[in-house]
C-alpha positions as CSV (number, residue, x, y, z in Angstrom):
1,X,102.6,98.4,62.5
2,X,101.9,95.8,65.1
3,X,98.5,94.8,65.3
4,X,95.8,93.6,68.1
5,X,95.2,89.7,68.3
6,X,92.0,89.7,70.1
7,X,92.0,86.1,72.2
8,X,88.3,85.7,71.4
9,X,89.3,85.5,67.5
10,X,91.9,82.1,68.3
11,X,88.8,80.4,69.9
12,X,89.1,82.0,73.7
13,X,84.7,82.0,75.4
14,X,85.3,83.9,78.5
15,X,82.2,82.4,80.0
16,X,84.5,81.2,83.2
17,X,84.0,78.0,82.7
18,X,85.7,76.5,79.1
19,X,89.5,76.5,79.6
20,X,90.8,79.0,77.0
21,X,94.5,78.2,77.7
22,X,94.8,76.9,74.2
23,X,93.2,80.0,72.8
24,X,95.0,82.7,74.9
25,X,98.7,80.8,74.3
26,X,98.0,80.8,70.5
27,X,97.0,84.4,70.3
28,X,100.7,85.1,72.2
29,X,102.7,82.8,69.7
30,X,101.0,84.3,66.6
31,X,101.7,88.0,67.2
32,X,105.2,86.3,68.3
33,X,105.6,84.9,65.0
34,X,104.6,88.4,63.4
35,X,107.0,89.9,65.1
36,X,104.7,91.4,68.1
37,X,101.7,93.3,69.1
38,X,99.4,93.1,71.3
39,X,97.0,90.4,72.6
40,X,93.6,91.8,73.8
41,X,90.7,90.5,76.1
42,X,87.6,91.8,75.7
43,X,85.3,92.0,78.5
44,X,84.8,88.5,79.7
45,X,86.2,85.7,82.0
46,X,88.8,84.1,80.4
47,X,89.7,80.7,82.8
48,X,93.2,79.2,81.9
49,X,95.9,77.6,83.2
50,X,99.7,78.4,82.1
51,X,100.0,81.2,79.8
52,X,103.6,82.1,78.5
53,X,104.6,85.5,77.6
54,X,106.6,86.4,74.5
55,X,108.9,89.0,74.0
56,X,107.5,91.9,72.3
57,X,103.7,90.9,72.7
58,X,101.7,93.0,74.9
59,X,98.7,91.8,77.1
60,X,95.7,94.4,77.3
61,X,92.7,93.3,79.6
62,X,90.0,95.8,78.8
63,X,87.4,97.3,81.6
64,X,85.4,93.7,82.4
65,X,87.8,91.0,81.6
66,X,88.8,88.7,83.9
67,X,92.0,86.7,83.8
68,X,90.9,83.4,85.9
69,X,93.7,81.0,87.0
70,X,91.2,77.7,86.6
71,X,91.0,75.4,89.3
72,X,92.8,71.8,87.9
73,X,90.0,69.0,88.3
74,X,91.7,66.1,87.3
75,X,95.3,64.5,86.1
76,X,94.0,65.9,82.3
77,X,94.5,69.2,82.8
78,X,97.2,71.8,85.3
79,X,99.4,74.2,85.2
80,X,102.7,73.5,83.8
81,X,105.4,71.2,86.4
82,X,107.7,73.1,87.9
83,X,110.8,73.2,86.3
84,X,114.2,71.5,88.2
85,X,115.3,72.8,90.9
86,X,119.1,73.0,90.4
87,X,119.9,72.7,93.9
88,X,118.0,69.6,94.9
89,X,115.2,69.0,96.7
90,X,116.4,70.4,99.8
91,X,116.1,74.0,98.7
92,X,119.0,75.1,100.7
93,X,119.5,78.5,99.3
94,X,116.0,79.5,98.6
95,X,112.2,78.2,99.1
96,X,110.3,76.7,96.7
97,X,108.7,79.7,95.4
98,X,111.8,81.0,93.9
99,X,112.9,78.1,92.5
100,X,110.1,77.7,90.1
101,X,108.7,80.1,87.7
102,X,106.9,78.3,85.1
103,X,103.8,76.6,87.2
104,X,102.5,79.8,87.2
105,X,99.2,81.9,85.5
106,X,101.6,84.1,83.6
107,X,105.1,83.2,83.1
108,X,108.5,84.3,81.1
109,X,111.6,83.3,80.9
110,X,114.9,85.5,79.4
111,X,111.8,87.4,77.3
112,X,112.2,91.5,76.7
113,X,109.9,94.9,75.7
114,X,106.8,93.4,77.2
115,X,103.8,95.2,78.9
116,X,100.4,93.5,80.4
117,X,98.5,96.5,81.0
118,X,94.3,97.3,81.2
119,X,92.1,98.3,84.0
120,X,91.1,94.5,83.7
121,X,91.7,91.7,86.7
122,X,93.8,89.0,87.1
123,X,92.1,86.5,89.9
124,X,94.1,84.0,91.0
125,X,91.4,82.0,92.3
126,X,92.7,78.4,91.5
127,X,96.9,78.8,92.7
128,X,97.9,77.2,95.5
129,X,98.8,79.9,98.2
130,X,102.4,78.1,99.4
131,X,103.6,76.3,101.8
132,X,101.2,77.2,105.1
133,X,99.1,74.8,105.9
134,X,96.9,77.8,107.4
135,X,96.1,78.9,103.6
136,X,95.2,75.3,102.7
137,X,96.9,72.6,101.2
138,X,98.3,71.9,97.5
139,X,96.0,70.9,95.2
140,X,96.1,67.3,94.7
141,X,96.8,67.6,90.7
142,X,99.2,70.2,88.5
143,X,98.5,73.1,91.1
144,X,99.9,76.4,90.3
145,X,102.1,78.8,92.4
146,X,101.8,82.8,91.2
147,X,99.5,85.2,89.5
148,X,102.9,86.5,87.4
149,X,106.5,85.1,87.3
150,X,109.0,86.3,84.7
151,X,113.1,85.1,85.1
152,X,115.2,86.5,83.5
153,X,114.3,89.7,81.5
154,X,114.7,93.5,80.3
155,X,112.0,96.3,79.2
156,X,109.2,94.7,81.3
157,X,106.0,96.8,82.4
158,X,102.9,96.3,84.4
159,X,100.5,98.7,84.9
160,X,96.7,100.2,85.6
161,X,95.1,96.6,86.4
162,X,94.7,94.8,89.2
163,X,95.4,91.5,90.9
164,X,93.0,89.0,93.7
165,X,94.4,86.2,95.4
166,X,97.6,86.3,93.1
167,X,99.2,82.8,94.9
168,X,102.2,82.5,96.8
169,X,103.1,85.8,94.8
170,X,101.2,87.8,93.2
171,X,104.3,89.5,90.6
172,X,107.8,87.2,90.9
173,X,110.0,89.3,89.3
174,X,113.5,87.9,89.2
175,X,116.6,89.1,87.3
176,X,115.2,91.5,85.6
177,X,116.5,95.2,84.3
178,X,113.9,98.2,83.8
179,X,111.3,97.2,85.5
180,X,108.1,99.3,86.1
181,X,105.3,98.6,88.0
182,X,102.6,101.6,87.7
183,X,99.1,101.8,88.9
184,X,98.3,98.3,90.4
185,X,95.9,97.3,92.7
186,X,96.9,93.7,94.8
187,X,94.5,92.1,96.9
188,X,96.0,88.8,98.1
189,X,96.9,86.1,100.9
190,X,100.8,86.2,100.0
191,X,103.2,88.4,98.8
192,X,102.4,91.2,96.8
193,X,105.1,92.1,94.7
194,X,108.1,90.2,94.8
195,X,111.6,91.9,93.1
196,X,114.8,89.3,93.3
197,X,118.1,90.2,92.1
198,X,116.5,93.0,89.6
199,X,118.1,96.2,88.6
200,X,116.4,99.8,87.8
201,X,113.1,99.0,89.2
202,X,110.5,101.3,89.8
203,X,107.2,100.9,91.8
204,X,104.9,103.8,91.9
205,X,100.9,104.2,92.7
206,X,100.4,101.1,93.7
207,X,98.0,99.8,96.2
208,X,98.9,96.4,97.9
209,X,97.0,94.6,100.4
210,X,98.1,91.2,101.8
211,X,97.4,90.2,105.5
212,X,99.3,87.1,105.6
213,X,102.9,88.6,104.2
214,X,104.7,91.2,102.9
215,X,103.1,93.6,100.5
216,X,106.3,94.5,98.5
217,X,109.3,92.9,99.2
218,X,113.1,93.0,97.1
219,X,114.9,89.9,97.9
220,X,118.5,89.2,96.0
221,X,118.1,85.4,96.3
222,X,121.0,82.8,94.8
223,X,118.2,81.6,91.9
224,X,120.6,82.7,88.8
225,X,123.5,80.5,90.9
226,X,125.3,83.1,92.3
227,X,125.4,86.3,95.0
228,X,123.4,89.3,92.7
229,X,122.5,92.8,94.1
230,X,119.2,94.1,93.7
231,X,119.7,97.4,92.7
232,X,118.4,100.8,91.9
233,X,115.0,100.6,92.8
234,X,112.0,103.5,93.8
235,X,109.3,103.0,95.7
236,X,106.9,105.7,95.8
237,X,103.2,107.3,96.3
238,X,102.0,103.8,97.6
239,X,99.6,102.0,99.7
240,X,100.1,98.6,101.7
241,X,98.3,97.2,104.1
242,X,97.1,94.0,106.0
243,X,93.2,93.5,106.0
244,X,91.4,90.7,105.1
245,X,92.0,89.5,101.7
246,X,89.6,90.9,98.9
247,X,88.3,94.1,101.3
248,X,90.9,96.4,99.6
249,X,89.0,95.4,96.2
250,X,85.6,95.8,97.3
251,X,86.5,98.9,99.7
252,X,85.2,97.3,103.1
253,X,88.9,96.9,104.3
254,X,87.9,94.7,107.2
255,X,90.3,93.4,109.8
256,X,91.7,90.0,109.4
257,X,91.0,87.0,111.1
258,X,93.1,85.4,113.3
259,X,96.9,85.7,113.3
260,X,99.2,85.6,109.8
261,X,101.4,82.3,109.8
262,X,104.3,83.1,112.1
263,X,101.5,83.7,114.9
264,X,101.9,87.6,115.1
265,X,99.6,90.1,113.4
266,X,98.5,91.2,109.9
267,X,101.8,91.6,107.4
268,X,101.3,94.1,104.6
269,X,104.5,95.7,104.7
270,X,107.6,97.2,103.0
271,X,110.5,95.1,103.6
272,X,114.1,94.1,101.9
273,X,115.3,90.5,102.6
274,X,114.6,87.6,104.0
275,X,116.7,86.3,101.1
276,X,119.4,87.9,100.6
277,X,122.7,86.5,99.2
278,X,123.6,89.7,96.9
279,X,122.1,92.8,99.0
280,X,120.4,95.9,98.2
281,X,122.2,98.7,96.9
282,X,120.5,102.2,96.3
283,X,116.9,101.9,97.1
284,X,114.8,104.3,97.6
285,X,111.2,104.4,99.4
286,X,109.0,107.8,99.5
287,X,105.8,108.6,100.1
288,X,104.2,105.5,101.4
289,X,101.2,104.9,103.8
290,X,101.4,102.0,105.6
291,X,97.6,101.2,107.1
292,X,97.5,98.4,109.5
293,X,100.2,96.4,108.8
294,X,104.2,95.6,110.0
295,X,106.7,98.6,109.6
296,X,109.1,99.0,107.5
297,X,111.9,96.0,107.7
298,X,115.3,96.2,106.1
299,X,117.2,93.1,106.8
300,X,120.2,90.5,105.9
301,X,120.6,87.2,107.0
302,X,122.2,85.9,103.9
303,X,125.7,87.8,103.6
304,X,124.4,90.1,101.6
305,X,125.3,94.2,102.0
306,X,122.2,96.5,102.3
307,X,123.5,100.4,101.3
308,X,122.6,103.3,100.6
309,X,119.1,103.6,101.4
310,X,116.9,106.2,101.7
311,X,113.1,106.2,102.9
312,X,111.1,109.2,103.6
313,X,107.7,110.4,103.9
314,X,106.3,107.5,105.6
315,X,102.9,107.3,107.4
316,X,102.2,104.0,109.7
317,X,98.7,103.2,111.4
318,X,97.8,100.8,113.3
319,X,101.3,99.2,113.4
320,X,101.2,95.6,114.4
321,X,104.9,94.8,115.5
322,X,108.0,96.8,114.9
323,X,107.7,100.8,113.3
324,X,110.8,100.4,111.6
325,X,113.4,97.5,111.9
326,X,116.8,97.0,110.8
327,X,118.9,93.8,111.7
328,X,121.9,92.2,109.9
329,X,121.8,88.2,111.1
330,X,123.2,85.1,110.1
331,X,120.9,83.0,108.6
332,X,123.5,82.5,106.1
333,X,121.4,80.2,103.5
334,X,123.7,80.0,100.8
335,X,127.4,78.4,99.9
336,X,129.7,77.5,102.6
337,X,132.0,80.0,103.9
338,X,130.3,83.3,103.0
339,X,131.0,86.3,105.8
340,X,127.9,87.9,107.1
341,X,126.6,90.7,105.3
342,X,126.0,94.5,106.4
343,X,123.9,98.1,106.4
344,X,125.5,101.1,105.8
345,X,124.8,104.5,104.6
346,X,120.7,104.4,105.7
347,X,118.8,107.2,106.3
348,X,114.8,107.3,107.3
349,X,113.2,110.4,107.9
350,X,110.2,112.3,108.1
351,X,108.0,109.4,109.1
352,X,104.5,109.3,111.2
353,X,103.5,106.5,113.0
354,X,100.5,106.2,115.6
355,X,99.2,103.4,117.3
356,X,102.1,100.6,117.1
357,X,101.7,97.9,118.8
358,X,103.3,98.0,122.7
359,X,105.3,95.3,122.4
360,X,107.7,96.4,120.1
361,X,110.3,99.5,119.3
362,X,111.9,100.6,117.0
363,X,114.6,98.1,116.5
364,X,118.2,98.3,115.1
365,X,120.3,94.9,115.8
366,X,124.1,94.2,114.3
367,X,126.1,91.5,115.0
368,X,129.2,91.9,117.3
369,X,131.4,91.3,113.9
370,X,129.4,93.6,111.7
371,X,127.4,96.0,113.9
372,X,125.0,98.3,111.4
373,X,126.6,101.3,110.9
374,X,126.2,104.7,109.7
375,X,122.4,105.3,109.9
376,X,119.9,108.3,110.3
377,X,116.5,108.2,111.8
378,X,115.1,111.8,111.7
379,X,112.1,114.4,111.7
380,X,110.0,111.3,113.2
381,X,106.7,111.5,115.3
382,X,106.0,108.1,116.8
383,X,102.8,106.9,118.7
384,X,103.4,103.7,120.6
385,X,101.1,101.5,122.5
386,X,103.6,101.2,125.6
387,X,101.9,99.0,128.5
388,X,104.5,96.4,129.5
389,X,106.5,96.7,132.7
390,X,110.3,95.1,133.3
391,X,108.1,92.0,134.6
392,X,106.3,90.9,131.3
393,X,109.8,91.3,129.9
394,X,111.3,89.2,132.1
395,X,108.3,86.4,132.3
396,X,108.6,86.1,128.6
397,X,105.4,84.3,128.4
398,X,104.9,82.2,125.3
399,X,101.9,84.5,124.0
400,X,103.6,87.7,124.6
401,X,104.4,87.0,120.8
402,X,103.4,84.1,119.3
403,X,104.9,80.3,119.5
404,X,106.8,80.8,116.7
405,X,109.3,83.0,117.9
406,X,108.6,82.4,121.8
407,X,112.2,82.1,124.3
408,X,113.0,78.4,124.9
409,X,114.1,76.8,127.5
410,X,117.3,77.0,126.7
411,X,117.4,80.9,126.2
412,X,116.8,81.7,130.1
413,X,116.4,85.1,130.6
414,X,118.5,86.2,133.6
415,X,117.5,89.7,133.9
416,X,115.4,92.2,131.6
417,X,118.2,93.6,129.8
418,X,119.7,89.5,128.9
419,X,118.4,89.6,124.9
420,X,119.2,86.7,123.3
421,X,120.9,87.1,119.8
422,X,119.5,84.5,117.9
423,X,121.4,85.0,114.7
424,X,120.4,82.3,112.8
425,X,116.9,82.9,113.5
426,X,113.9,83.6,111.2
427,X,114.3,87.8,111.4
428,X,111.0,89.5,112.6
429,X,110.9,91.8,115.6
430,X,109.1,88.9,117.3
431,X,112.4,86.7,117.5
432,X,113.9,88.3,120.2
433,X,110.6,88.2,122.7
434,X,109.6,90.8,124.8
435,X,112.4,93.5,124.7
436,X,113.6,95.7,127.1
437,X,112.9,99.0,125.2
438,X,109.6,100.7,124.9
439,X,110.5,102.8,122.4
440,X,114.1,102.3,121.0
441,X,116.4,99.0,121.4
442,X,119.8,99.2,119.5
443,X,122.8,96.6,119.5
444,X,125.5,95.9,118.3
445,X,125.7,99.5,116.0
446,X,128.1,102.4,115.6
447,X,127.8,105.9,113.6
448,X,124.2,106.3,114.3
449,X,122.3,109.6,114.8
450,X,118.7,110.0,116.0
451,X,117.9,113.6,115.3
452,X,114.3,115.5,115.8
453,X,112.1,112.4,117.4
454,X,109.4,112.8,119.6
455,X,107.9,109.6,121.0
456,X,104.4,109.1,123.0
457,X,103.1,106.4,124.9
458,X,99.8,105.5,124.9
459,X,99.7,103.6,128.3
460,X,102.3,103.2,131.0
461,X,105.1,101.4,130.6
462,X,108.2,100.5,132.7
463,X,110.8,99.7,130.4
464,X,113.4,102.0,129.9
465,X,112.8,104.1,126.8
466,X,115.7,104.0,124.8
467,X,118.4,101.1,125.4
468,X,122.0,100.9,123.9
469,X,123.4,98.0,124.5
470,X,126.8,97.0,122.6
471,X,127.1,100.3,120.5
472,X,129.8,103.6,120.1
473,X,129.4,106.6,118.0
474,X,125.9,107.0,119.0
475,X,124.4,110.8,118.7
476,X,120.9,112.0,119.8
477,X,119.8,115.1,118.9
478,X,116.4,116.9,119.8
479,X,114.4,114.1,121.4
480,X,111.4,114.1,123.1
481,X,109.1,112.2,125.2
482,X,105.4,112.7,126.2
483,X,102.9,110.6,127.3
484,X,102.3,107.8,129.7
485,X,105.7,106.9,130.7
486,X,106.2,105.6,134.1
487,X,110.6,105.1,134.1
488,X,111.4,107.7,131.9
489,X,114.9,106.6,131.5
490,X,117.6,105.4,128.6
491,X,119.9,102.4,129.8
492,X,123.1,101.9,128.3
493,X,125.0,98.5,128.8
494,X,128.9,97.9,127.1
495,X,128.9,100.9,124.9
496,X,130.7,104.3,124.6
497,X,130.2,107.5,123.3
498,X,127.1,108.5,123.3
499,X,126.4,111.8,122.9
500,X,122.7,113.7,123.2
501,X,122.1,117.1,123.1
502,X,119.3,119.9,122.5
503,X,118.9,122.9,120.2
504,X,122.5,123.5,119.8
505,X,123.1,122.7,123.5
506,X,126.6,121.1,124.5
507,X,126.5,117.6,124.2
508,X,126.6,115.0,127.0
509,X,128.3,112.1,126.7
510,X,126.4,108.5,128.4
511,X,128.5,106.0,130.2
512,X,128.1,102.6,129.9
513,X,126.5,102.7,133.5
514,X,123.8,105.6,132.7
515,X,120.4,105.6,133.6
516,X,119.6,109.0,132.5
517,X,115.5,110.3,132.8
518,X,114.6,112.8,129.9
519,X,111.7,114.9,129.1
520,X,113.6,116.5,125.7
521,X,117.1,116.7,124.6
């Protein structure tokens, strides 16, 4: 029978202030040498730097203990250095925070059958938050990265405790099989939870809060030094949002100040990519609120394939850029000579969303030589902000979005429908400007059907609703429109067969010259 090694017992205080990195580390390796167990924290404040998990030893932090990641005061003490980074300095194929794993709170590396459970808290007070300078510099001495970072593993759990200021990731899980994540709570300033090239991964109850990126994200980087899928994943009866860091925790959930890093709003979101050399392949996301934060973002810049994909039962508030955005770009981070990627085979449907932000649609964007294909959005009731007219869009004023992804000079906009493609950009709705569409831009796409939407528009708007520029095989089915819309109208530019029709109605097919007003159809 495996036994309890209770940290206190190898010389752990837990007053907050003595380092018990020694003590915790050498309550893991003897239930290691015992062949496992479990190592326990009693109620307490346990301040450490690098801890390293074992296979087949359990964490438990009991009601009132506190992991701390300790703040390093001097050359004497740190978290471990970052191991290597086998492709250089440059960090061509991914950023620093997936290259290294062991300059973290908690880290693993090739371990199996291991669980860090407890209604306990890790707080990542003393990481270093990334690579923004708006989240403060690196410590000057040993500074650690992330809250949790395994590589390389299988049988790996996490649940019922929860996680404050977790780093430039809160959980880095990379290449890992049988995953589960149950029952976490995430307060933090970076990512939440972090899945790269992983397979059979499942995320459930969790609430995630993170203002200044993505809440959870699966990315299927080149770390293991080659293209991986990450694969077979469920994402279900979840939370995320954007407020300011630590108000999830203490249930004030106040607004955050300022903009998050790129210069648009708060973050908080679902999203697959940016990395993405090996793509995503059966994912599924159910049952999620998302609470003032970014939509829901599928994308690949990296050559990587995104299918079969399935997200349903969503519910958006307080949406601050794009509902729901799919784009395939090329970015292409990664060897030389590798084709773009593509989606296939999605489907979204029975989503809510009220009070997105006016500047943004929805947003599905190909490329000319792989335009996204074969995707449902149904059953969906969305509540934009509207208020832009064709002017703003053709103005493109610098803080329309933010300077980050603001037009330049050489991207002259020549009328409100001339979208620049921007394929090696940085993807986020923001990147193409002001768009044309108040509720719906789509190009470069083929075998897509919008069935059962109703859209509303909080405040005039002149765009045209719906635009299809660059697309065939397109079919619309039961829409609707209410609200303030001053140019009801879709506008289709270079595309072909598009149908629409109503409640079993004959369809009608748009030209590439249409510019048809609706009311439902």
């Amino acid at each position: 029978m495996q036994g309890y090694y209770n940290v206190r017992d190898f010389g752990a205080v837990g007053d907050g202030i003595t380092r018990d990195t020694d003590a915790i580390n050498a309550a893991i390796i003897a239930a290691s040498r015992d062949g496992g167990g479990t190592v326990y924290f009693p109620p307490g404040t346990y301040a450490s730097f690098s801890v390293e998990l074992k296979s087949q030893v359990d964490m438990h932090l009991a009601n009132g203990a506190t992991l701390l990641a300790a703040t390093p005061q001097d050359e004497s003490e740190g978290y471990l250095k970052p191991e290597p980074n086998i492709w250089g300095e440059k960090y061509q194929y991914q950023d620093f925070g997936h290259s290294h794993f062991r300059n973290s709170l908690l880290w693993g590396e090739n371990i199996h059958d291991v669980t860090i459970s407890g209604s306990g808290l890790i707080d990542g007070k003393g990481l270093w938050k990334g690579l923004y300078p708006p989240l403060g510099p690196a410590p000057s001495v040993n500074p650690g990265n992330k809250a949790i970072a395994i590589k390389g593993g299988r049988n790996i759990t996490f649940r019922d405790f929860s996680i404050y200021r977790g780093g430039h990731f809160g959980i880095l899980a990379t290449a890992i099989n049988n995953l589960t994540i149950d029952n976490l709570r995430i307060d933090t300033n970076r990512d939440g939870i972090d899945i790269d090239v992983c397979k059979n991964v499942r995320i459930s109850n969790v609430v995630v809060n993170s203002p200044n990126d993505d809440a959870i994200v699966l990315k299927s980087s080149y770390v293991m030094g080659k293209a991986i899928a990450t694969e077979n994943v469920t994402i279900s009866n979840s939370i995320v949002s954007g407020y300011a860091m630590g108000t999830m925790l203490d249930g004030t959930y106040q607004p955050m100040e300022g903009a998050a890093p790129d210069g648009d709003g708060a973050t908080g979101r679902i999203k697959l990519g940016t990395e993405s050399n090996g793509g995503f392949k059966r994912i599924t996301i159910n049952n999620v609120v998302f609470d003032h934060s970014r939509g829901l973002a599928l994308e690949t810049v990296d050559g990587g394939i995104i299918e079969d994909v399935v997200a349903s039962g969503l519910v958006m508030n307080r949406v601050s850029n794009s509902p729901i955005f799919i784009y395939n770009g090329a970015r292409m981070r990664g060897p030389e000579n590798t084709p773009p990627g593509a989606i296939r085979r999605v489907l979204i449907k029975d989503v809510t969303v009220s009070h997105a932000d006016g500047r943004f649609p929805v947003i599905i964007q190909g490329l000319p030589e792989s335009p996204v294909s074969q995707v449902t959005l149904k059953d969906m009731y969305l509540i934009a902000g509207g208020g832009m007219t064709q002017q703003d869009v053709l103005a493109q004023k610098p803080d329309d979005v933010s300077a980050f992804f603001a037009l330049k000079e050489e991207e002259p906009r020549h009328s409100t429908f001339d979208v620049p493609e921007r394929r090696a950009a940085y993807p986020e709705p923001a990147m193409f400007g002001l768009l044309p569409a108040s509720g719906l831009y789509m190009r470069y796409a083929q075998d897509i059907t919008l069935e059962n939407i109703n859209l509303q528009l909080e405040a005039p708007d002149t765009r045209s609703v719906l635009v299809f520029d660059s697309v065939n095989d397109i079919t619309l089915r039961n829409m609707s429109l209410t609200g303030s819309v001053q140019k009801d109208q879709i506008t289709v530019i270079d595309s072909r067969d598009i149908r629409l029709s109503s409640h079993g109605q004959k369809p009608e097919t748009l030209s590439a010259d249409s510019a048809t007003g609706f009311s439902g159809f």
